[in-house]
DRENKEFI-780045 format. One record per residue (C-alpha): residue number from 1; x, y, z; residue in one letter. Coordinates in steps of 0.2 Angstrom, whole numbers, plus 5000, padded with zeros to 4 digits. Example, Ala and Ser with C-alpha at 12.3 -4.5 7.8 and 13.67 -1.06 7.14 Angstrom:
<node><n>1</n><u>5062</u><v>4978</v><w>5039</w><res>A</res></node>
<node><n>2</n><u>5068</u><v>4995</v><w>5036</w><res>S</res></node>
This chain:
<node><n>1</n><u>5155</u><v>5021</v><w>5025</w><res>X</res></node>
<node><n>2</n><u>5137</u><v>5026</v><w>5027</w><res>X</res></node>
<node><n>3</n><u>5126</u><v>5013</v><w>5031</w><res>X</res></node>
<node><n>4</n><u>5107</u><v>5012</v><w>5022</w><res>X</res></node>
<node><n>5</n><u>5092</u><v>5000</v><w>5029</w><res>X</res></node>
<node><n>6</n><u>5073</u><v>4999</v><w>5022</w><res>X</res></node>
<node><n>7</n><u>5060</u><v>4997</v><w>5029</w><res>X</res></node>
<node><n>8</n><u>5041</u><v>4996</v><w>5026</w><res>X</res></node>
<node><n>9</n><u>5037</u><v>4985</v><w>5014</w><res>X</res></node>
<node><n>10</n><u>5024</u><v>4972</v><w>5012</w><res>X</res></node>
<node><n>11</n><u>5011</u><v>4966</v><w>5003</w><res>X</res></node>
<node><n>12</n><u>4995</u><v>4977</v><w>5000</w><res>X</res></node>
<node><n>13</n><u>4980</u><v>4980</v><w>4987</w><res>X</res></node>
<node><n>14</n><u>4980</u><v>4990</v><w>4973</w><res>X</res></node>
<node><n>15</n><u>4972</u><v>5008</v><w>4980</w><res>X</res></node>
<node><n>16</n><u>4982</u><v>5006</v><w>4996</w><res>X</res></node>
<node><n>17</n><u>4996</u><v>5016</v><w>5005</w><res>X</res></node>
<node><n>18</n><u>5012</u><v>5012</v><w>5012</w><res>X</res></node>
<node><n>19</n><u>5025</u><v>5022</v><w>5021</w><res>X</res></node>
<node><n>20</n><u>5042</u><v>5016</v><w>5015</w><res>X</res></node>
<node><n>21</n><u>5057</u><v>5023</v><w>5028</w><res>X</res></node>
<node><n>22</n><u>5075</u><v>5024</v><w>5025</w><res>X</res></node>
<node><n>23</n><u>5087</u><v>5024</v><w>5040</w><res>X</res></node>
<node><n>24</n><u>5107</u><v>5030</v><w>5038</w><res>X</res></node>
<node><n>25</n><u>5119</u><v>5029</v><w>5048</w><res>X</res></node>
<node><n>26</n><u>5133</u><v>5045</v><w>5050</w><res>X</res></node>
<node><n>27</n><u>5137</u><v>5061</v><w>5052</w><res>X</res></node>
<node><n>28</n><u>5131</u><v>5069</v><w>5038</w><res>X</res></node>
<node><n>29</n><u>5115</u><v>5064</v><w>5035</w><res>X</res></node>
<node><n>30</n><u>5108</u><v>5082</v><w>5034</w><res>X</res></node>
<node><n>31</n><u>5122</u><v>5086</v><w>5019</w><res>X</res></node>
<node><n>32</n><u>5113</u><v>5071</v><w>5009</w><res>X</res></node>
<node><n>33</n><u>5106</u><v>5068</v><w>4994</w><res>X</res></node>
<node><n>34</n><u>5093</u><v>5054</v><w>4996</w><res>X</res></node>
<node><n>35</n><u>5084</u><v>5044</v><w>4984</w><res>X</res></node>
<node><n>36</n><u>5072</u><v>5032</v><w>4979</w><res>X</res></node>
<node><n>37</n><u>5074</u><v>5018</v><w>4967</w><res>X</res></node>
<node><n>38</n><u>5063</u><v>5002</v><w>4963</w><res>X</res></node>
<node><n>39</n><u>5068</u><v>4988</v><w>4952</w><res>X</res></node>
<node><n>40</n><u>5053</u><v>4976</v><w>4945</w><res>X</res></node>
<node><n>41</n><u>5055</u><v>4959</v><w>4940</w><res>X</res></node>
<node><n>42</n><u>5064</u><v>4957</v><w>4923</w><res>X</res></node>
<node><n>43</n><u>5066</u><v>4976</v><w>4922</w><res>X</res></node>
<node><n>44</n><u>5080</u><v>4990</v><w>4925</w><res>X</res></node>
<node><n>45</n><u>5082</u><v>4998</v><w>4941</w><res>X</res></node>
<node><n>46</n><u>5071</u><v>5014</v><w>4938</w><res>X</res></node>
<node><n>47</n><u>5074</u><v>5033</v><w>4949</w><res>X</res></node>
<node><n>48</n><u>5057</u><v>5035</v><w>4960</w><res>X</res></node>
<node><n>49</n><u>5061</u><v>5051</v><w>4970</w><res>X</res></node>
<node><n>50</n><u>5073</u><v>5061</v><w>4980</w><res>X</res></node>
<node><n>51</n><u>5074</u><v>5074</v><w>4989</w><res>X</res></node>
<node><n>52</n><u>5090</u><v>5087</v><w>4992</w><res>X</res></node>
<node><n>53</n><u>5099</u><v>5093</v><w>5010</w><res>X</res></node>
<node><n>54</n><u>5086</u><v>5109</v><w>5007</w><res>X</res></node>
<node><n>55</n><u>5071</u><v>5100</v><w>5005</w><res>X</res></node>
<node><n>56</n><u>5070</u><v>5100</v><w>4986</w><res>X</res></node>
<node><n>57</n><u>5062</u><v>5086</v><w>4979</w><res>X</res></node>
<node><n>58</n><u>5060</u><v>5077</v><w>4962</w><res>X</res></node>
<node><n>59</n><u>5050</u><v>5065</v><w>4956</w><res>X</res></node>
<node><n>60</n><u>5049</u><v>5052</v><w>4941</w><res>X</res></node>
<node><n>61</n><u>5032</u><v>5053</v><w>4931</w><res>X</res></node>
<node><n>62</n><u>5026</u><v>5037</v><w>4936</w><res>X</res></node>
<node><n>63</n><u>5024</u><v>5043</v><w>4954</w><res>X</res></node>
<node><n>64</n><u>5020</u><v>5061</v><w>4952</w><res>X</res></node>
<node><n>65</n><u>5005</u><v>5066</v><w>4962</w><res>X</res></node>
<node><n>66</n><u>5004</u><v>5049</v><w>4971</w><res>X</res></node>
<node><n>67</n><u>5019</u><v>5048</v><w>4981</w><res>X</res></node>
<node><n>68</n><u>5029</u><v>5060</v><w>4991</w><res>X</res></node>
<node><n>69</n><u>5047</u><v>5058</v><w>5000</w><res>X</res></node>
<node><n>70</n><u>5052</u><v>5068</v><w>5015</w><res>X</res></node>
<node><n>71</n><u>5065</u><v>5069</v><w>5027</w><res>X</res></node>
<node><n>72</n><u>5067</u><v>5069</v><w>5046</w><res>X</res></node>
<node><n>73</n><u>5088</u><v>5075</v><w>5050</w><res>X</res></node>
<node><n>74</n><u>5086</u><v>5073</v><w>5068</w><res>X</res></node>
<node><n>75</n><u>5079</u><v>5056</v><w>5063</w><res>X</res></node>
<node><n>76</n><u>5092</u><v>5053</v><w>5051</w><res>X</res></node>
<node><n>77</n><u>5076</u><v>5046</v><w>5042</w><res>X</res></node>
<node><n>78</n><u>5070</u><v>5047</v><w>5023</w><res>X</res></node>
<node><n>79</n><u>5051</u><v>5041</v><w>5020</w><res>X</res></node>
<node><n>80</n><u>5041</u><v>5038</v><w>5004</w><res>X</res></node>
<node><n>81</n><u>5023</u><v>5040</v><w>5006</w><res>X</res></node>
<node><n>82</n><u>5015</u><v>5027</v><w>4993</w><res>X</res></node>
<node><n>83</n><u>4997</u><v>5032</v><w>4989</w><res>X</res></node>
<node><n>84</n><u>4986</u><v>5024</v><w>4977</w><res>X</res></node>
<node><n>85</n><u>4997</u><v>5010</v><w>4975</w><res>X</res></node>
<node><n>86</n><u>4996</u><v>5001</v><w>4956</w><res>X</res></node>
<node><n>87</n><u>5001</u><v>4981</v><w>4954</w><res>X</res></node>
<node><n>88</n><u>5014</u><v>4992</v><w>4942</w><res>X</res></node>
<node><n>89</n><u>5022</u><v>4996</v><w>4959</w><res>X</res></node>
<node><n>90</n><u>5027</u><v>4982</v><w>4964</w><res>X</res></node>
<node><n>91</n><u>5046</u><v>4981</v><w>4964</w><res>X</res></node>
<node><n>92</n><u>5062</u><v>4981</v><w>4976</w><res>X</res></node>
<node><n>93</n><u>5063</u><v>4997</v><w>4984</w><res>X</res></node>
<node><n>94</n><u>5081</u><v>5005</v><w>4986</w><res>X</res></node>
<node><n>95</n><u>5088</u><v>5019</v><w>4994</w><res>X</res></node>
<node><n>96</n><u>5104</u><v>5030</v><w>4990</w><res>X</res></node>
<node><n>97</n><u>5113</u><v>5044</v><w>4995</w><res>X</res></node>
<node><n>98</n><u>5123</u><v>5055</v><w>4984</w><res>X</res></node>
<node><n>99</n><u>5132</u><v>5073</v><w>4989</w><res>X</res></node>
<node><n>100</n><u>5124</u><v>5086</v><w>4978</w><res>X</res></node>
<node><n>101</n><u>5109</u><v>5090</v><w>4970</w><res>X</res></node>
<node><n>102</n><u>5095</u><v>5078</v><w>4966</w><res>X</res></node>
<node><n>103</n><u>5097</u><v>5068</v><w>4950</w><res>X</res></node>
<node><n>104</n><u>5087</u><v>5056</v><w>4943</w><res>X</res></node>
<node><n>105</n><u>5101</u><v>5043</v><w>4939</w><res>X</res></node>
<node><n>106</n><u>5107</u><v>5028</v><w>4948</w><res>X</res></node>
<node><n>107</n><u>5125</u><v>5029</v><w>4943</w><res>X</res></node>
<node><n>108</n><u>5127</u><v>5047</v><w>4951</w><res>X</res></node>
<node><n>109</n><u>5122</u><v>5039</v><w>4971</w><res>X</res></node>
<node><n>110</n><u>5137</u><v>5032</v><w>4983</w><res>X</res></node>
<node><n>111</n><u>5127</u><v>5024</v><w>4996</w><res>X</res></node>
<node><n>112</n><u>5113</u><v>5010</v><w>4995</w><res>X</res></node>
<node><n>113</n><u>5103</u><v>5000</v><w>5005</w><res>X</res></node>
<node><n>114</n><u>5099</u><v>4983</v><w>5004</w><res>X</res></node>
<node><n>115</n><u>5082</u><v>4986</v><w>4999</w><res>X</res></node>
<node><n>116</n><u>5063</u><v>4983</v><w>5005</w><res>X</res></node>
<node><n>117</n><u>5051</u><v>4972</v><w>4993</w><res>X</res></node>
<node><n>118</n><u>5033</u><v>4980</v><w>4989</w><res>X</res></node>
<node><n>119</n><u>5021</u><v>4970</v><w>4981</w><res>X</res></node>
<node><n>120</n><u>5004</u><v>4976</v><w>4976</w><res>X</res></node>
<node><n>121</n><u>4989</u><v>4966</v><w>4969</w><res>X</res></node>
<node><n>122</n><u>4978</u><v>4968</v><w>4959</w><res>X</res></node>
């Protein structure tokens, strides 16, 4: 079973940036799927980003243009770079791994981390 772990959160100020990074264990991290979910107080878990083995990426509408994900295989890392963060950001950070193409829903993802709070004010 792979193993997922978060990291980067914190507290910031609304027009900051943070570098979110996601860490998975095993031997097929470069065959993955990864993606980004956040989940807001009193709200549904919500698809942020995610980004294919080939580099593919997709992005929910909220984000576009602000944020970008990437990924390091030899690192066996995932990142979300968070620019011109909104109080409306602030949330639990997830991520997930899926075989397969991106998708944009939580149901279709294996794997998931524990998750990395971000909390931006105003």
């Amino acid at each position: 079973q792979e193993q997922l772990v978060e990291s980067g959160g914190g507290l910031v100020q609304a027009g900051d940036s943070l570098r979110l990074s996601c860490v998975i264990s095993g031997r097929t991290f470069s065959t993955y799927t990864v993606g980004w979910f956040r989940r807001a107080p009193g709200k549904e878990r919500e698809f942020v980003a995610a980004i294919s083995s080939g580099g593919s990426t997709l992005y929910a509408n909220t984000v576009k243009g602000r944020f970008t994900i990437s990924r390091d295989n030899a690192k066996n890392t995932v990142y979300l770079q968070m620019n011109s963060l909104k109080p409306e950001d602030t949330a639990v950070y997830y991520c997930a791994v899926r075989e397969g193409a991106t998708r944009n829903m939580a149901r279709l993802y294996d794997y998931w981390g524990q998750g990395t709070q971000v909390t931006v004010s105003a």
